[in-house]
C-alpha positions in Angstrom: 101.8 81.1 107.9 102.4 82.8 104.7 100.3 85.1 102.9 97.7 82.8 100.8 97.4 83.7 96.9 95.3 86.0 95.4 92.1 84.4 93.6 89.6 85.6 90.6 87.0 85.6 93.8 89.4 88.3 95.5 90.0 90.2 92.2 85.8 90.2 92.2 85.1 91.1 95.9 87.8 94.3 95.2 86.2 94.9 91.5 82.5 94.9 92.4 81.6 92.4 89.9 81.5 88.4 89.8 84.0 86.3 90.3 82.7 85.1 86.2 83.0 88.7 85.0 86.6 88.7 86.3 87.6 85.2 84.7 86.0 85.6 81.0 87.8 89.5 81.7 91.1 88.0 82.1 90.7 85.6 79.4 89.8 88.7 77.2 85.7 87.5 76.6 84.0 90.0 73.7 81.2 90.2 75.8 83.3 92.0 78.7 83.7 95.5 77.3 86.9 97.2 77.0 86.9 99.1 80.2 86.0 96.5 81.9 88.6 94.6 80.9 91.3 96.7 81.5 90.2 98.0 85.0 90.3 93.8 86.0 93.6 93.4 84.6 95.4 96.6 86.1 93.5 95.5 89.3 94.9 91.6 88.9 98.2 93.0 88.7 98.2 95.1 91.4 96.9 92.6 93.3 99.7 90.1 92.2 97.4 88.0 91.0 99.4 84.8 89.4 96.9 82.8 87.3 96.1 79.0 88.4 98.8 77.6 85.2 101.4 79.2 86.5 100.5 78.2 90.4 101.1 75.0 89.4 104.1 76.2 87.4 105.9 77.1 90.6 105.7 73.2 91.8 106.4 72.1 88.4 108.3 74.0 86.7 106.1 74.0 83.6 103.2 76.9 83.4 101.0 75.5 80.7 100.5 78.7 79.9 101.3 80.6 76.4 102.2 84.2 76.7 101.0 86.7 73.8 101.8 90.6 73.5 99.9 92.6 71.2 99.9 96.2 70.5 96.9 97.1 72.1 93.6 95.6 73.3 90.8 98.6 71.8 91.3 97.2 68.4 88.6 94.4 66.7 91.2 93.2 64.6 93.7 92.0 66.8 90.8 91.0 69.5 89.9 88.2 66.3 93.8 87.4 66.5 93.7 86.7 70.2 90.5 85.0 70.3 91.9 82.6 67.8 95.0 82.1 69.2 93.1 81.4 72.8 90.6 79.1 71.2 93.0 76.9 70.1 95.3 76.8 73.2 92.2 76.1 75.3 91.0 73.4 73.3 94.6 72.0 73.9 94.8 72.2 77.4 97.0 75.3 77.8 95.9 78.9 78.8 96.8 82.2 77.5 98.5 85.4 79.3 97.8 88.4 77.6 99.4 91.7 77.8 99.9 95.2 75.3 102.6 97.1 74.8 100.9 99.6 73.9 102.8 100.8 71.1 105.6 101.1 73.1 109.2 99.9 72.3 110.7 99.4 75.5 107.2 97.9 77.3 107.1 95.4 74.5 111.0 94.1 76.2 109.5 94.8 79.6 106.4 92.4 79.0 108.6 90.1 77.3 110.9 89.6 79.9 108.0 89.4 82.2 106.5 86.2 80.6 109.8 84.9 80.6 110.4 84.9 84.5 106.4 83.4 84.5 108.0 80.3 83.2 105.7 80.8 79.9 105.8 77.8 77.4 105.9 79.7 74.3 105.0 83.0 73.4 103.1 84.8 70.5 103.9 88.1 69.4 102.8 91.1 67.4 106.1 92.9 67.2 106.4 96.8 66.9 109.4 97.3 65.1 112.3 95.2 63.4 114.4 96.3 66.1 112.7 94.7 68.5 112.0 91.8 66.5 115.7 90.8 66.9 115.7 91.5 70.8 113.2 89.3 71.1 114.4 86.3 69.2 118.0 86.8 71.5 115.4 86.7 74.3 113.6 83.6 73.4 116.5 81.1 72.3 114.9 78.7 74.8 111.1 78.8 74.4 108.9 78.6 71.0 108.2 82.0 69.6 106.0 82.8 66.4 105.4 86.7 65.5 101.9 87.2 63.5 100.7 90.4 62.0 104.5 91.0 60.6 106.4 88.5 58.0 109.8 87.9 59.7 110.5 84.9 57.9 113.6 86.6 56.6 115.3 86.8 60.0 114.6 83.6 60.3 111.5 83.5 62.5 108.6 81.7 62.1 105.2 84.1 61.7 101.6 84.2 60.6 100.6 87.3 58.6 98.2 89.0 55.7 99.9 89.6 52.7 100.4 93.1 53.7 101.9 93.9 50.1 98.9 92.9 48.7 96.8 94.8 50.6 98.9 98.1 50.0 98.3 97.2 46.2 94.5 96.2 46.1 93.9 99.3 47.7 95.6 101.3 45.1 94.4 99.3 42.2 90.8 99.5 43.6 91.0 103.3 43.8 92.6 103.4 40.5 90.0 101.4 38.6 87.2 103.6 40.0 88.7 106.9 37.8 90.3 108.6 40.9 93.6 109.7 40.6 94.2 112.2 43.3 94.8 109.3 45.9 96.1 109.0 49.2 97.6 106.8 51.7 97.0 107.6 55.4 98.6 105.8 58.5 101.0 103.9 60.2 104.9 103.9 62.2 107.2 103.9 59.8 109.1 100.8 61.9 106.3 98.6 61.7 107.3 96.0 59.1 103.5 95.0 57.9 102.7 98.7 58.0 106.0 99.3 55.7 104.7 96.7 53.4 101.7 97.7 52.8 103.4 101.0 51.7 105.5 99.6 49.5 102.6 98.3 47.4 100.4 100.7 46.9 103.8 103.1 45.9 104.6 100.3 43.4 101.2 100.7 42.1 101.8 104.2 41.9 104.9 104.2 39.5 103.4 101.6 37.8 101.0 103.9 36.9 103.4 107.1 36.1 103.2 109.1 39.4 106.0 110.9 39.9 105.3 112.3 43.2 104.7 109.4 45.3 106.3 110.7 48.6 103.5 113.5 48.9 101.0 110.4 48.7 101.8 109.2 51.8 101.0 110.4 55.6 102.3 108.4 58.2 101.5 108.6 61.1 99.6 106.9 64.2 97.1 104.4 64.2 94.0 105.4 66.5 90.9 107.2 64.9 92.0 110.4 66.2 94.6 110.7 64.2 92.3 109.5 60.9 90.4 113.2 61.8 93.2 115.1 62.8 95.3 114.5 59.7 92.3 115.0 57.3 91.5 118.2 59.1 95.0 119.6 58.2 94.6 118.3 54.3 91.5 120.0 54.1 93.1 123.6 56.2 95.7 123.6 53.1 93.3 123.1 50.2 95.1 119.5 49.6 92.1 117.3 50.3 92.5 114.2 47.4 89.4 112.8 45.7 90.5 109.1 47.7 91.6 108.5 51.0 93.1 104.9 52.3 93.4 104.6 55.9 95.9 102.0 57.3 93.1 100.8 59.5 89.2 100.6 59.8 89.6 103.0 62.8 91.8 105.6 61.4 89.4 105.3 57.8 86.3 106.7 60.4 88.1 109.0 61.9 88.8 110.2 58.3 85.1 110.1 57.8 84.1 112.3 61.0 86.6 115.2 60.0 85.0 115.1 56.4 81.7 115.2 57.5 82.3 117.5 60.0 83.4 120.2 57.3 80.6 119.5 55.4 82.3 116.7 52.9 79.9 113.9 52.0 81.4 110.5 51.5 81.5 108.9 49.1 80.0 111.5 47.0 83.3 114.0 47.5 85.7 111.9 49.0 86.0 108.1 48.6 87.3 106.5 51.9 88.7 102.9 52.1 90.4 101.1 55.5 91.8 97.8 56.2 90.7 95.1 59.0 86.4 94.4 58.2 85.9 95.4 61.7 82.3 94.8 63.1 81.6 98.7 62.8 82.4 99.2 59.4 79.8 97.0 57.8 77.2 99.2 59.8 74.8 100.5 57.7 75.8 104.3 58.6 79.5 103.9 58.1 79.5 101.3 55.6 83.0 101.4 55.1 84.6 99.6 51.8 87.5 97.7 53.6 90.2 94.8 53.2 89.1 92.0 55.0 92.3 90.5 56.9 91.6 86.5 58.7 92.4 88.1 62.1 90.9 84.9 63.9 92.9 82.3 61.2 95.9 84.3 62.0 95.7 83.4 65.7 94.9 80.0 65.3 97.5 78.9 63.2 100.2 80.6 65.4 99.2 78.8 68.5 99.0 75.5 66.4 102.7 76.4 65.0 104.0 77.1 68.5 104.4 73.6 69.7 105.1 72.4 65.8 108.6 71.4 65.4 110.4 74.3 64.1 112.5 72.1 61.4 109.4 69.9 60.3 106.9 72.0 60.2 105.3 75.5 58.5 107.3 78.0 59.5 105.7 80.9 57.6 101.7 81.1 56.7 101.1 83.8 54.6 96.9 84.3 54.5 95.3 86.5 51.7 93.2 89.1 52.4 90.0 90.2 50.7 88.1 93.5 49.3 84.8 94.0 51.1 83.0 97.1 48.7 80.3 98.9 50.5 79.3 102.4 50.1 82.0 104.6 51.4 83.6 104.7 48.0 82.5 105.2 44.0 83.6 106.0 40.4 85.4 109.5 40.5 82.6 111.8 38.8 84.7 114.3 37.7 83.9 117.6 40.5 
């Protein structure tokens, strides 16, 4: 007799936890934290854990199942992007498989692939780079594929996205029309297409308004809120601290916050701070972070609901606005 397949009950019994905990933990529940949720899925992978869709997928050739890689899982925003995009798959009868590359190129193929040989349906994805946005269309010529978080409709891929242009240039404009004019842009890989938009409209704000040098306005570099403190740290080390700091992310805009403070900067009083994604922790009443607001759980939804959409008939590129949401991490420049 062979060797029977690996349930949630055995994933619990190894874990410690219930056999609930595990399934709302491989379904990617808000309520299971983080850790939690990563210690179940290395665990269900280790264990070879194949989820019931694709069971059935081995009889029928067809997995029900929808496979989605995003960047990583510690991040709000994208966590609204999944949740949507699950939402609406379970309410149509499929299921989700989720995985993150975090931020890595070749991972990203890996997991691909992956999904692929797990006889997915269709997969979502948040692609890293433009480069691999092409391997993965040659990789997908026989499933549905929709990208979100990046507009690829110029290679002729269907996607779901924030205006990231706009959000580069709202951030500058709001900046701008509060009197500060020693402002800064902080965050991102330069190979990230919505990351490279964004970029490209606050610098066209920038020479709108005269600024001639543009290039020194701009830091990128990684995402995580490490980063956010490390780079201001080395700003305020060479006396180049600006009056305005926008942070790619909500993430990367507190750890701009924490190095500030922790030199004795007071925000918004010294430096104004603005980030991007309305995460739950920046409408705190201690951080209070001024943010764009991005429809992370619209952006989901509408993906999954494109997936099965014929590709010649129907919307192949949603483009969602995003809004400002002003709290109290940044005022008029008062002239000190």
């Amino acid at each position: 007799m062979g060797k029977s397949r690996v349930t949630i009950r055995d994933i619990a019994r190894e874990a410690g936890v219930s056999h609930a905990t595990v399934s709302r933990a491989l379904n990617n529940h808000r309520e299971i934290n983080i850790e939690t949720r990563k210690r179940i899925h290395e665990l269900a992978r280790q264990m070879n854990y194949i989820p019931d869709g694709i069971a059935r997928g081995l009889v029928t050739n067809r997995s029900n199942c929808v496979g989605m890689i995003i960047p990583d899982m510690d991040n709000q925003f994208v966590d609204r992007v999944v949740d949507g995009a699950e939402d609406y798959l379970n309410g149509n009868g499929r299921c989700m498989i989720l995985a993150q590359s975090r931020y890595q190129e070749g991972k990203e193929l890996n997991l691909v692939k992956t999904m692929l040989e797990q006889r997915v349906e269709g997969l979502i994805v948040s692609p890293l780079s433009v480069d691999n946005l092409t391997k993965i269309k040659e990789l997908c010529q026989d499933i549905p594929l929709v990208f979100v978080c990046a507009d690829t409709s110029e290679y002729g891929e269907r996607c779901v996205a924030s205006d990231d242009y706009s959000i580069g240039r709202c951030v500058a404009e709001y900046l701008l029309s509060l009197g500060h004019r020693e402002i800064l842009y902080m965050g991102g890989d330069e190979k990230n297409q919505g990351i490279c938009r964004r970029v490209q409209g606050f610098r066209k704000v920038l020479e709108e308004q005269g600024y001639t040098d543009i290039e020194e306005r701009v830091i990128m570099c990684p995402l995580p809120r490490e980063s956010g403190y490390e780079q201001t740290q080395r700003l305020i080390r060479r006396g180049k601290l600006p009056t305005a700091i926008a942070a790619a992310n909500d993430m990367m805009a507190i750890g701009v916050m924490e190095a500030l403070y922790h030199d004795g900067y007071r925000v918004p009083e010294d430096v104004s701070v603005i980030g991007c994604d309305d995460i739950d922790f920046a409408g705190f009443p201690q951080i209070s972070l001024t943010t764009i607001a991005q429809p992370g759980y619209e952006i989901g939804r509408r993906a999954a609901k494109m997936l099965f959409q014929e590709k010649e008939r129907g919307q192949n590129r949603i483009i969602l606005e995003p809004s400002l949401k002003i709290r109290k991490s940044c005022q008029a420049y008062n002239g000190g």
